[in-house]
C-alpha positions in Angstrom: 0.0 0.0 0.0 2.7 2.3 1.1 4.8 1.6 -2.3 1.9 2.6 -4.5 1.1 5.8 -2.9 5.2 6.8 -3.0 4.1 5.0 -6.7 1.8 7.2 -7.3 3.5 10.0 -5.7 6.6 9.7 -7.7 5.3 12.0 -10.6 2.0 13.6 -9.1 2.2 17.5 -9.5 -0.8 19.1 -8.8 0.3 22.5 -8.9 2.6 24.4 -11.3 3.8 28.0 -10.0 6.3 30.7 -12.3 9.4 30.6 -11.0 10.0 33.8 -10.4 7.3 34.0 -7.6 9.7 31.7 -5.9 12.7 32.8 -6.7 14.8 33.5 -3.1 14.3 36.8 -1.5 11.8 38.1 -3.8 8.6 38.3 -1.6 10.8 39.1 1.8 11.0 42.8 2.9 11.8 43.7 6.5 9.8 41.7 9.1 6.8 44.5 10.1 6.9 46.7 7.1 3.6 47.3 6.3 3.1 48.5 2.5 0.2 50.6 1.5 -2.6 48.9 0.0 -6.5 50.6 -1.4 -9.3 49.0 -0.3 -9.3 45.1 -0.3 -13.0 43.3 -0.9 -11.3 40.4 -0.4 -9.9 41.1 3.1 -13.4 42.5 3.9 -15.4 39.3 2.5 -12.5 37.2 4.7 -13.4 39.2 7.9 -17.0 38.9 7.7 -16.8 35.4 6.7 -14.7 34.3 9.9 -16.9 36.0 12.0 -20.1 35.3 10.2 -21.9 33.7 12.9 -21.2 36.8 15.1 -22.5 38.7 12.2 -25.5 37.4 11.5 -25.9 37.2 15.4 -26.4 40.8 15.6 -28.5 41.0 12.1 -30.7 39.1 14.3 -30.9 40.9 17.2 -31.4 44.1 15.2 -34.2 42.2 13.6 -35.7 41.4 16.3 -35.2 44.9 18.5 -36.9 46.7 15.0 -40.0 44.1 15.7 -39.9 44.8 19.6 -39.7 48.6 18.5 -42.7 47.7 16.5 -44.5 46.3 18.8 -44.0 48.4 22.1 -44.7 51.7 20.1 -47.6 53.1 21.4 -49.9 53.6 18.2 -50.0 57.0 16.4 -52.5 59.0 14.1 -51.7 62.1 12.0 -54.5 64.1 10.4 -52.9 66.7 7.5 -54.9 70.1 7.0 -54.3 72.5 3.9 -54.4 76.5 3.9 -53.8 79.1 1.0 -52.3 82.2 2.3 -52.6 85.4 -0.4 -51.4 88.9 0.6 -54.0 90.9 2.4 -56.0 93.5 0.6 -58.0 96.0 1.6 -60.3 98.6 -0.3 -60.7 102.3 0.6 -63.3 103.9 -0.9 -64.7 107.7 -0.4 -66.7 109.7 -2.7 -64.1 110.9 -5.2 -61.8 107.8 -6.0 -61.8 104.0 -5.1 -58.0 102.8 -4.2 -57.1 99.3 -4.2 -54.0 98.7 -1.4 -52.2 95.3 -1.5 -49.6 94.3 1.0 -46.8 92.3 -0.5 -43.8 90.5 1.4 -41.1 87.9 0.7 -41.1 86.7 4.0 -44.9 86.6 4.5 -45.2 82.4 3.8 -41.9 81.7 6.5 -44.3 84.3 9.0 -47.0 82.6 8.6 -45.2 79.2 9.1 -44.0 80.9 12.4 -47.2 82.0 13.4 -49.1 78.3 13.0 -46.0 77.2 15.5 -46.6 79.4 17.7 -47.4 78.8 21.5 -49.7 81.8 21.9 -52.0 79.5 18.8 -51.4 76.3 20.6 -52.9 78.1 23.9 -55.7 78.9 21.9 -57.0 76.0 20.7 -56.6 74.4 24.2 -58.6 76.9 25.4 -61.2 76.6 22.4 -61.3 72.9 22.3 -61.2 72.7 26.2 -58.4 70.4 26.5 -58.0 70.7 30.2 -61.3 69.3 30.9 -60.2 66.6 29.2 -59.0 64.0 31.5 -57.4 61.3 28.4 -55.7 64.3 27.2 -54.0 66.0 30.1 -54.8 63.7 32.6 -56.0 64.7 36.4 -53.6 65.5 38.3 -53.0 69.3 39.2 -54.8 72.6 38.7 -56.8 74.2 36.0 -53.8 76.2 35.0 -51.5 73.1 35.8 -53.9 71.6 33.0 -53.8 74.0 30.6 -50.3 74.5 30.0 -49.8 70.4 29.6 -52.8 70.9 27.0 -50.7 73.9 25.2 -47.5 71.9 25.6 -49.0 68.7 24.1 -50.6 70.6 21.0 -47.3 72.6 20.5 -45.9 69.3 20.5 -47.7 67.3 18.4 -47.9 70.0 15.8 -46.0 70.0 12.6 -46.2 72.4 9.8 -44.6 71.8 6.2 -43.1 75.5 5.0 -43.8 75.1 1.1 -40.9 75.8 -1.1 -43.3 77.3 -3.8 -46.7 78.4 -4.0 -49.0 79.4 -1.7 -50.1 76.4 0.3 -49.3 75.2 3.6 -49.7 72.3 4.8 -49.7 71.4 8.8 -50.6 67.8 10.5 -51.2 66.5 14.2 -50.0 63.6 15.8 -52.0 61.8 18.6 -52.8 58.4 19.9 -56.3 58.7 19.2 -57.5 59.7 15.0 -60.5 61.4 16.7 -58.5 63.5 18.6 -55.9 63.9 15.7 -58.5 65.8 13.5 -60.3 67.9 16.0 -57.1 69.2 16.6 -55.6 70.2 13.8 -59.3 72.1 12.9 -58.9 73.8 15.6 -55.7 75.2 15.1 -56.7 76.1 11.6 -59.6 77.4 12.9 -57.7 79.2 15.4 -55.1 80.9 12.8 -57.8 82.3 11.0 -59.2 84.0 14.1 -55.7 85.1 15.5 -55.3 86.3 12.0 -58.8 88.5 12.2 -58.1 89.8 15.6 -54.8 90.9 15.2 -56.1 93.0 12.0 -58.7 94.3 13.9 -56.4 95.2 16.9 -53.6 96.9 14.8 -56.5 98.9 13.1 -57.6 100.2 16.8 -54.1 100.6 17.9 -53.4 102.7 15.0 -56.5 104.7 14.9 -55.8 105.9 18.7 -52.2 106.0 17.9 -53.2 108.7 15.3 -55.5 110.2 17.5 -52.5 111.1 19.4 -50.5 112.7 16.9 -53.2 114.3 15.7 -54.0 116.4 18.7 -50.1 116.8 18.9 -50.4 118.5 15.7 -53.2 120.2 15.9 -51.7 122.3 19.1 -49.0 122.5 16.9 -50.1 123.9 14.1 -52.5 126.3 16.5 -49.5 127.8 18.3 -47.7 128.3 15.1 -50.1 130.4 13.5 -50.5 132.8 16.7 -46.9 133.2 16.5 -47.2 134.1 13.0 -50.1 136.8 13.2 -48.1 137.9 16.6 -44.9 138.9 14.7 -47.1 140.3 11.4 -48.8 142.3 13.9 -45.4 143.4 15.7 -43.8 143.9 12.0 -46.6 145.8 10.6 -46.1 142.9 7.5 -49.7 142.6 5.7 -49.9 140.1 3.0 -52.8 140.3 0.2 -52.3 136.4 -0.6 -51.0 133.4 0.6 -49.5 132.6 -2.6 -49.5 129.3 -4.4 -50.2 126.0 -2.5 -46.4 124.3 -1.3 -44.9 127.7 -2.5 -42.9 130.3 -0.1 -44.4 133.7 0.0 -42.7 136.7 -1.8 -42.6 140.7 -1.2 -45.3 140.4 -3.6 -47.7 139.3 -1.3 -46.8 142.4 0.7 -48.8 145.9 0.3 -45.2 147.1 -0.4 -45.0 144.8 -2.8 -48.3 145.0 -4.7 -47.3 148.8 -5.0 -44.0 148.3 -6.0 -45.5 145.7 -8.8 -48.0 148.1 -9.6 -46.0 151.3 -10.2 -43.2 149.2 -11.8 -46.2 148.1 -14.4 -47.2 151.8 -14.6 -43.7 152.9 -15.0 -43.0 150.7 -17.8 -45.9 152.1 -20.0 -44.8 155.4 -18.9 -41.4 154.8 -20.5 -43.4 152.9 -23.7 -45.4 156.1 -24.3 -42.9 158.4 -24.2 -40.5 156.6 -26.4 -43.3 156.8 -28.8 -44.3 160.0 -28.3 -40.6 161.1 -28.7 -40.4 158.3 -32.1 -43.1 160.8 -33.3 -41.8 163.7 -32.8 -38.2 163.2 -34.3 -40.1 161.9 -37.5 -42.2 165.0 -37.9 -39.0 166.8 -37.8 -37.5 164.9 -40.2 -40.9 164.5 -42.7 -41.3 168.0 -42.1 -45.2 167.3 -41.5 -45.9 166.4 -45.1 -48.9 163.9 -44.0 -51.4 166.3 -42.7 -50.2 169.4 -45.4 -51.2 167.1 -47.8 -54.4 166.4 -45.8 -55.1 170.4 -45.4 -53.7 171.6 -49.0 -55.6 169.0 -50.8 -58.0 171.0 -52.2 -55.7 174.2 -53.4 -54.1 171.2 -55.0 -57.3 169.9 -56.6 -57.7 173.4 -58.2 -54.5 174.1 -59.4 -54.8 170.9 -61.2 -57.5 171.9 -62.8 -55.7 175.3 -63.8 -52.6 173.4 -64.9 -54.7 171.1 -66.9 -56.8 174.4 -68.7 -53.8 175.9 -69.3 -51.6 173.5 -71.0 -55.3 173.1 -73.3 -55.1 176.7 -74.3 -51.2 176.8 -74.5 -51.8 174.9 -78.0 -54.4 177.7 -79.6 -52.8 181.1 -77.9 -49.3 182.1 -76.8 -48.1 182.8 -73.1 -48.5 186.1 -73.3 -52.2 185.9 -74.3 -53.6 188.0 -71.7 -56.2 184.9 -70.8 -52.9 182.5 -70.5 -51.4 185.3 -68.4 -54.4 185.3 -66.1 -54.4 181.8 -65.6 -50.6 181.7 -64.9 -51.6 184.4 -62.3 -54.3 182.2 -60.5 -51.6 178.9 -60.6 -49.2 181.0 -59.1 -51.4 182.4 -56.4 -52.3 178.6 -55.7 -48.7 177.5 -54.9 -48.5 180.3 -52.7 -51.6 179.0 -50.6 -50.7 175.8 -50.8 -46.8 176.7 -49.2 -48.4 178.8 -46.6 -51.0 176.2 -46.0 -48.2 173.5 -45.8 -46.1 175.5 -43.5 -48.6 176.4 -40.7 -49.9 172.6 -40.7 -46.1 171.4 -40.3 -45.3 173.8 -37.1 -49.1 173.0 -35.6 -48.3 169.3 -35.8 -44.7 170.1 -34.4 -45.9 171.8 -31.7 -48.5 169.2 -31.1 -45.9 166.1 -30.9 -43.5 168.3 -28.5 -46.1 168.6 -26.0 -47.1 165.4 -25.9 -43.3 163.9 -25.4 -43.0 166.3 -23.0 -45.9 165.3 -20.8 -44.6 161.4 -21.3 -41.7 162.7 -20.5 -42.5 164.5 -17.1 -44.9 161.2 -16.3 -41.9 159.0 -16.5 -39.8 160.6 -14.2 -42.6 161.1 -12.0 -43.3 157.5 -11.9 -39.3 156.6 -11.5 -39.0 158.8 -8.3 -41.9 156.8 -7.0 -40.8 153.4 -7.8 -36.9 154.9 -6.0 -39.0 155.6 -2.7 -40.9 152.1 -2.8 -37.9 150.0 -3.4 -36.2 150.8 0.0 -39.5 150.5 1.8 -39.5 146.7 0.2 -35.8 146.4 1.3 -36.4 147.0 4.6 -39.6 144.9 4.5 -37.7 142.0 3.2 -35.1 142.1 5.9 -38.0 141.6 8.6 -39.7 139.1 6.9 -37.2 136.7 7.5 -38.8 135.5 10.5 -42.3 135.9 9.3 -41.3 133.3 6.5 -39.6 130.9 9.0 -43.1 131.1 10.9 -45.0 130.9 7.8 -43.1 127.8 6.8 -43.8 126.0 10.3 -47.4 126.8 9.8 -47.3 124.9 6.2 -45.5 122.1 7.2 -47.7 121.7 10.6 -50.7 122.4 8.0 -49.6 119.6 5.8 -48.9 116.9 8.5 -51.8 117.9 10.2 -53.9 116.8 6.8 -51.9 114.1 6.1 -52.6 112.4 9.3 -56.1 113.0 9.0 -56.4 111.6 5.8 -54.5 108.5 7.1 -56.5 108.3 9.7 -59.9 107.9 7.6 -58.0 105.3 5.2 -57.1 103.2 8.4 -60.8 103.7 9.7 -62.2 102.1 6.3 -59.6 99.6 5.7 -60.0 98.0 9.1 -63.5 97.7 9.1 -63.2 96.1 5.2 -60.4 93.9 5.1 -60.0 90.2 4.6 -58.3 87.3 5.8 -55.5 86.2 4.0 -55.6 82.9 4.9 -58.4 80.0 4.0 -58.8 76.5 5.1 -58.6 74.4 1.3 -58.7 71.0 2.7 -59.9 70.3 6.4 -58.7 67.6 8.7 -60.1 63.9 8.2 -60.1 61.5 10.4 -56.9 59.1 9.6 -58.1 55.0 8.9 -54.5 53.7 9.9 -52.0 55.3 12.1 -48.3 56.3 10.4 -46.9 55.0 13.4 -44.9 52.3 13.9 -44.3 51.5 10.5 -43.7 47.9 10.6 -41.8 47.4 7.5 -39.0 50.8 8.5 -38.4 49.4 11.6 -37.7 46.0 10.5 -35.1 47.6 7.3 -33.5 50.1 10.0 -33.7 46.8 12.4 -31.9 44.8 9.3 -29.7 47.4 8.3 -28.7 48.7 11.7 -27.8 44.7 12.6 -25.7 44.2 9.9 -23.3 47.5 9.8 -23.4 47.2 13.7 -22.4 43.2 13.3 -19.9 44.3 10.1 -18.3 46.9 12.5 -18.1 44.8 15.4 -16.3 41.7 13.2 -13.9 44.6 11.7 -13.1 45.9 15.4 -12.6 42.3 16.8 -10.6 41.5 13.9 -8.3 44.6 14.7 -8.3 43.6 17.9 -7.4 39.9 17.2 -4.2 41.3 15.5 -2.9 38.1 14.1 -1.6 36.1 10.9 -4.6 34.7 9.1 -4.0 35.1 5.3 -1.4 34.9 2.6 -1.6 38.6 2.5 -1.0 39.1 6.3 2.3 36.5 5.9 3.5 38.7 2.9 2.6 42.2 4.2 3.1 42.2 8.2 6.0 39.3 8.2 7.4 40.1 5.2 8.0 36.7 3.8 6.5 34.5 1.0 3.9 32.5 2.1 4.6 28.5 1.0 1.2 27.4 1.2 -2.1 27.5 3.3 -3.3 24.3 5.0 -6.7 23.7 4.9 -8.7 23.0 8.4 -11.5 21.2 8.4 -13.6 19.7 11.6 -15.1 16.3 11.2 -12.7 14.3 9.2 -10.6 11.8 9.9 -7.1 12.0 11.6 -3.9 13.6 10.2 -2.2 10.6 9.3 -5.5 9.2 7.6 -5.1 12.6 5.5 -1.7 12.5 4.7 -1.9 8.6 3.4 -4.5 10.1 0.7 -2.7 11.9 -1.4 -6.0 13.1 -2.9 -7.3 14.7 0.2 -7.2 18.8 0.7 -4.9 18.6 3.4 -2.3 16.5 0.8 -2.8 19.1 -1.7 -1.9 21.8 0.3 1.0 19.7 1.2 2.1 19.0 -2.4 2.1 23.0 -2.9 4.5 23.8 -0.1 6.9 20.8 -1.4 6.5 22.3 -4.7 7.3 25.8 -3.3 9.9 25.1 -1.3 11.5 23.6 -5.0 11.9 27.1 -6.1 12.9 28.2 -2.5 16.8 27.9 -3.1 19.0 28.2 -6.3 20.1 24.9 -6.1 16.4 23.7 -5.4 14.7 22.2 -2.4 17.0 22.2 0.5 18.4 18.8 1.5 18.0 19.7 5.2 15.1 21.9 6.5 14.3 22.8 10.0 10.6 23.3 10.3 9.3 25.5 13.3 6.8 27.9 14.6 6.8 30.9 17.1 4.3 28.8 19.7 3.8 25.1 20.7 0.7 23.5 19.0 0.8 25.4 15.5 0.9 22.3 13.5 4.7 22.3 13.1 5.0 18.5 14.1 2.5 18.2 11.4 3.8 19.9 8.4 7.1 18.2 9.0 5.5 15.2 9.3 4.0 15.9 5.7 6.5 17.4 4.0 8.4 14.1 4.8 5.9 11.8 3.8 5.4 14.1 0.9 9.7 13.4 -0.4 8.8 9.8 0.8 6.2 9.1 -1.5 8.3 10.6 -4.3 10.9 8.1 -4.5 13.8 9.7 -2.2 14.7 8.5 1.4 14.2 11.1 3.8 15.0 11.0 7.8 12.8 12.8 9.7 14.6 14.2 13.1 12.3 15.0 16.0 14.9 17.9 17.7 12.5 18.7 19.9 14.1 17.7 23.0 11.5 18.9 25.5 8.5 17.6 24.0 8.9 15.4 21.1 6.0 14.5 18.8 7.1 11.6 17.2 7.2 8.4 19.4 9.3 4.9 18.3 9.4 1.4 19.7 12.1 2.3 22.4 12.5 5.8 24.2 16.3 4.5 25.3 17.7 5.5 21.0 17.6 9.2 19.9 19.0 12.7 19.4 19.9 12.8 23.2 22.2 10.3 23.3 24.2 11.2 19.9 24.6 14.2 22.1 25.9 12.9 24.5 28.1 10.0 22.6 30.2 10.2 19.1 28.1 6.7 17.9 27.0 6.9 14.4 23.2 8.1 13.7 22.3 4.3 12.2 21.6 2.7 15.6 19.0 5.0 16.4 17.7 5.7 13.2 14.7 3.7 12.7 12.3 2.7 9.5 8.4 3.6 9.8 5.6 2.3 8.3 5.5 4.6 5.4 8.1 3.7 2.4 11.6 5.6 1.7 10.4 7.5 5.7 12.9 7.1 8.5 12.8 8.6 12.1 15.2 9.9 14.6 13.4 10.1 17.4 14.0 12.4 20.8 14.9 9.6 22.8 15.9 10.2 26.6 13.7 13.7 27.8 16.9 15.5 28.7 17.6 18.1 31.6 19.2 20.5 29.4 18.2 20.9 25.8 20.2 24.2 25.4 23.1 23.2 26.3 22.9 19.7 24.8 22.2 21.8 21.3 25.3 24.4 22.1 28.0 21.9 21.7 27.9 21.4 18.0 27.3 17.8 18.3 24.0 18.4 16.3 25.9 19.6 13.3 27.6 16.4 12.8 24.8 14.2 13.3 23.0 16.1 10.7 25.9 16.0 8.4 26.2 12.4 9.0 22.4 12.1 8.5 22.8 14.3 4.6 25.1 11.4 3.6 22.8 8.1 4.1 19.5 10.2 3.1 18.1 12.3 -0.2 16.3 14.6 2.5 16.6 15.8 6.3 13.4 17.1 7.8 14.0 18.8 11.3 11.1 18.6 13.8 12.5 22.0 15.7 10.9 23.7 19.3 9.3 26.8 18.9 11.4 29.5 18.2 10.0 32.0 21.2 11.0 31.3 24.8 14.1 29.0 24.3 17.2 28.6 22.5 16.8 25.7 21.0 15.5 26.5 17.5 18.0 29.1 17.2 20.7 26.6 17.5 19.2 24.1 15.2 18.2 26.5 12.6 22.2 27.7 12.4 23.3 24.1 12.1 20.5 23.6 9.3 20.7 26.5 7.5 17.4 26.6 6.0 14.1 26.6 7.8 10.4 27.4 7.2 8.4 28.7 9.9 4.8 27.6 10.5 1.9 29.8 11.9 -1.4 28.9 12.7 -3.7 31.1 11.1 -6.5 33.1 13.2 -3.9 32.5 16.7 -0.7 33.5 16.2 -0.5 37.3 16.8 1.7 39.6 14.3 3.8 40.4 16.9 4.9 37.0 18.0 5.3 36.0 14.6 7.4 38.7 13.6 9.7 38.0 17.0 10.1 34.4 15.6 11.3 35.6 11.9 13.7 37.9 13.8 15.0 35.2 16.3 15.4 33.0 13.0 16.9 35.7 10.9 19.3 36.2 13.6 20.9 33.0 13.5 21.8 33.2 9.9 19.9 30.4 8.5 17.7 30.8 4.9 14.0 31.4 5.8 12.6 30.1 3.4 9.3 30.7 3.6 6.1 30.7 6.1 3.6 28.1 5.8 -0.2 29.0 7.5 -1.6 26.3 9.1 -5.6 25.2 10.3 -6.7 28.2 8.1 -10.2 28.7 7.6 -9.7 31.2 4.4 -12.0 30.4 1.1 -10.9 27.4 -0.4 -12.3 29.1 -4.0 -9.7 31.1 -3.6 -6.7 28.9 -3.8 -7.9 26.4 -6.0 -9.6 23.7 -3.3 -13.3 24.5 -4.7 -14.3 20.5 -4.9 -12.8 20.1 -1.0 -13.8 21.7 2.7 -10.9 20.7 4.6 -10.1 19.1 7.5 -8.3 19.6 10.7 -4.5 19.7 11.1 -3.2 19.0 14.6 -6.2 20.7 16.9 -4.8 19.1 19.8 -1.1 17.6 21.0 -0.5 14.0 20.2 1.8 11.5 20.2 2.2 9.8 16.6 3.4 6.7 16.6 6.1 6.0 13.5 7.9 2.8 14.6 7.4 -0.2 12.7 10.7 -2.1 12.7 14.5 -1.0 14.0 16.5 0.4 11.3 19.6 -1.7 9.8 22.7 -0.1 10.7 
């Protein structure tokens, strides 16, 4: 049986692996370096998986507190109501004009949010709805005040109002235990807004009406005293205005008596000056015309006649001479004519002369008259200017007390209309219903926040135990916290068979995993698999016994003789037929390794076995006595595998590894912290022997992932034993 499986063995090669993943030094960085990595799914899938039951233990209980939550919680109702809120308007009317005033405001929808979550409304409806006579409500104990105010504080409470982000709706709700209650409520608070709303209209109208009442007295005394002091000082000034001028307009030294004289001779003065400039125009003409218009106008009939004469004359001039004595008479008669005429022309011309000097004269004389008056009036309205200063500073005061004395009056009669006309600018669209089902609990958010709240809380909790349970459980932990490459990952498994069952199939998972570490540790090395390896761990119980015992049985079954040395001096794993042969006493004696070298019952597998329990390991290891047994032990066998102590707390692994010179150091995954596996790589370092690698032992990681997908594996060493390995004495 034992030949076919080393048969079988001989050329079985599950696994193939690039060389250069195994090529010596190329995965080991400084033991502890740490290198940065993103986010790893499948370090997170690897966490929640090893703690899965923990996981899904608080899932549950979140589950189960949502349906507790679900059921405990007391049962509540919410009843919605619906108002439209428009700017207030409010109509003024009178007998000449009809004015239409509408109040705007950005802010009026977030006051009248405000104003629905008010206390003062809240005491309202208490009081309306009569809440503190209500025993289920507020209960019996205390006061009628005492009662009240838990009424206002529960209504305040329970009321919620919805600001709406456009438009002109809001929308408010109520929560309570009973739907009856839930809809009376919120009616009365709607309700209630709308009368708050009216009354505090109706008492800013009032409070503004006697407000103005006020002023308006104020004014009116004002405006009385300012017009005594204005007659006083017109009185005091002798200052007599005709007119108060133009409405909003100063008053002028026109307005004076002064004045209106001053205006009115100034007027006279300037036709005065117009008349005699024409009367002077008219006289300097007539000069120069020599009063030719009216001499023609008075000699107009001389020259009518001797026309007639001149006409007669040149007649006869063509039948009798000039000296005829008729021509001469009628040359007599013409020249008798122009001398009338010239006479007649001359008087006319110094009459109208005369005439026009007289009358520029008298414009003349009127001008200057008027001038001389106007001199005397102006210093009169000088001097009446300079003391109407004041009487225009008083005048002024009267207008404006005049002005605001209307215009509060007037505002006054706009506020008396409006207030008694006005609307409310709010309105109830939808009322309150009685709700069919309460909103509260909601089953079905209790039990996702339940479900969701489990599982991050059972994630978190796996993620901080993990943190807190800082050891070596992945290839990625050997390779980034121990620096080293990671040989292989054996499988555990609970429920199988034992070890040695496993091992003697080389089919089974734990065999496999085996087969990879032998094949890694071909690449291990430049000249291949070493022919003596010490195999380790930092704590007792790791499965080191067990991986040596596998990696042996592993060269075993592959045609080459291998001798198995169980160096653990303390506590040996490996038991033969005699206790009295072993390590300890080719220690302590120069006899050759034959005699206690002895064959097993698996093909090509030998054993040298602990023998005697000695009192001083350490020092037995020190001598160097080891380093020619193993010497001796490379010559008779293809293979050496050293079953070594653990490396933390004594000596005796560092000795062995140094006489070795290459050694792999086991961890069991999920129990051996970082730090104590980083102390044994150091330790081993130290030494000077070639670590070749880390092997992770009862691992519980995905088999998917490694290529085990058709096996769940079993368990390697979960307790200490004793394996027996004798089954005849070796031939020397």
């Amino acid at each position: 049986m034992n030949n076919e499986l080393a048969r079988q063995g001989d050329g079985y090669r599950p696994y193939s692996y690039p060389l250069a993943h195994f090529t010596p030094g190329s995965e080991q960085r400084p033991a502890g370096s740490t290198p940065q990595h993103g986010l790893d799914f499948a370090a997170i899938f690897r966490v929640i998986n090893e703690w899965k039951w923990l996981v899904l233990g608080v899932l549950a209980a979140g589950i189960a507190l949502g349906l507790l939550a679900s059921l405990l919680t007391t049962k509540m109702y919410r009843a919605w109501v619906t108002l439209e809120v428009n700017p207030p308007t409010v109509e003024i009317l009178d007998e000449k004009s009809r004015e239409v005033s509408t109040q705007t405001s950005w802010d009026l929808m977030a006051t009248q949010v405000g104003l629905l979550s008010s206390r003062t409304l809240a005491q309202r409806v208490a009081e309306d709805l009569n809440l503190a006579a209500d025993r289920n409500f507020v209960g019996a104990d205390g006061d009628a005040s005492a009662r009240l105010e838990r009424a206002t504080s529960r209504v305040a409470g329970g009321l919620k109002v919805v600001a709406p982000e456009e438009g002109q709706l809001i929308r408010f709700s109520y929560v309570s235990d009973s739907p009856e209650m839930a809809a009376k409520i919120a009616n009365g608070v709607a309700d209630g807004f709308i009368k708050n709303g009216l009354e505090r209209r109706f008492e800013a109208s009032a409070y503004a009406r006697t407000f103005l009442q006020q002023q308006i007295a104020k004014t009116r005394a004002q405006l009385e005293k300012s017009e005594r002091d204005l007659v006083t000082y017109a009185q005091a000034e002798g200052i007599i205005n005709t007119s108060s001028g133009a409405p909003g307009t100063q008053p002028t030294d026109a307005n004076s008596l002064q004045g209106e004289s001053l205006v009115a001779l100034n007027q006279a003065l300037a036709e005065a000056t117009a008349r005699r400039v024409m009367a002077e125009g008219a006289y300097r003409q007539a000069q120069l015309a020599g009063g030719s218009s009216e001499a023609n106008a008075s000699t107009q009939a001389l020259r009518q006649s001797k026309a007639t004469l001149e006409a007669e004359y040149q007649d006869k001039r063509t039948l009798m001479k000039p000296e005829h004595p008729d021509m001469l008479s009628l040359r007599s008669r013409i020249d008798e004519l122009d001398r009338q005429i010239a006479k007649e022309r001359s008087t006319t011309a110094s009459a109208q002369a005369t005439t026009l000097l007289g009358a520029y004269r008298a414009a003349q004389s009127a001008e200057n008259n008027l001038r001389a008056q106007v001199a005397g009036l102006k210093g009169s309205v000088l001097n009446l200017r300079g003391r109407s200063i004041r009487y225009n500073i008083l005048q002024r005061e009267v207008d404006t007390n005049r002005g605001l004395y209307d215009a509060l009056l007037q505002r006054y009669k706009a506020i008396g209309v409006g207030g008694s006309v006005g609307t409310s600018p709010v309105m109830i669209v939808d009322r309150a219903e009685v709700p069919g089902a309460p909103y509260k609990p909601n089953v079905m958010l209790n039990l996702l926040l339940g479900t969701v709240g489990g599982l991050v809380a059972g994630i978190a909790l796996a993620f901080m135990l993990d943190v807190l349970n800082d050891t070596i459980k992945t290839r990625e932990d050997v390779r980034n916290k121990l620096g080293q490459a990671c040989l292989g990952v054996i499988p555990k498994e609970r429920g199988k068979e034992d070890l040695l069952a496993q091992l003697e199939d080389p089919a089974s998972a734990v065999s496999e995993a085996y087969s990879a570490v032998l094949a890694a540790l071909r690449f291990s090395a430049e000249t291949g698999a070493p022919k003596a390896l010490l195999v380790t761990s930092a704590n007792p119980n790791e499965g080191k016994s067990s991986s040596a015992l596998a990696l042996a049985q592993s060269y075993a079954r592959r045609g080459e003789t291998v001798l198995l040395i169980d160096a653990d001096l303390r506590r040996p794993a490996f038991k033969g037929v005699s206790t009295s042969h072993g390590v300890t006493d080719l220690l302590t004696s120069n006899e050759s390794i034959s005699a206690h070298v002895v064959r097993t019952q698996h093909s090509n597998l030998w054993l040298l076995p602990c023998g005697p329990i000695a009192p001083n390991p350490a020092d037995l290891l020190s001598t160097g006595r080891f380093a020619e047994i193993l010497e001796e032990a490379k010559e008779h066998f293809d293979r050496v595998v050293i079953d070594s102590p653990p490396a933390l707390g004594i000596a005796d692994a560092t000795f062995l590894a140094a006489f070795a010179g290459h050694a792999m150091l086991v961890v069991e995954s999920g129990r051996t912290r970082t730090n104590q596996a980083r102390e044994a790589v150091e330790r081993l370092l130290s030494s000077g022997v070639h670590l070749v690698g880390v092997t992770l032992t009862k691992s519980a990681e995905g088999a998917s992932r490694y290529g085990y997908a058709s096996y769940r594996y079993g368990q390697v060493e979960d307790k200490r034993k004793e394996i027996i390995m004798i089954s005849e004495q070796a031939d020397a």
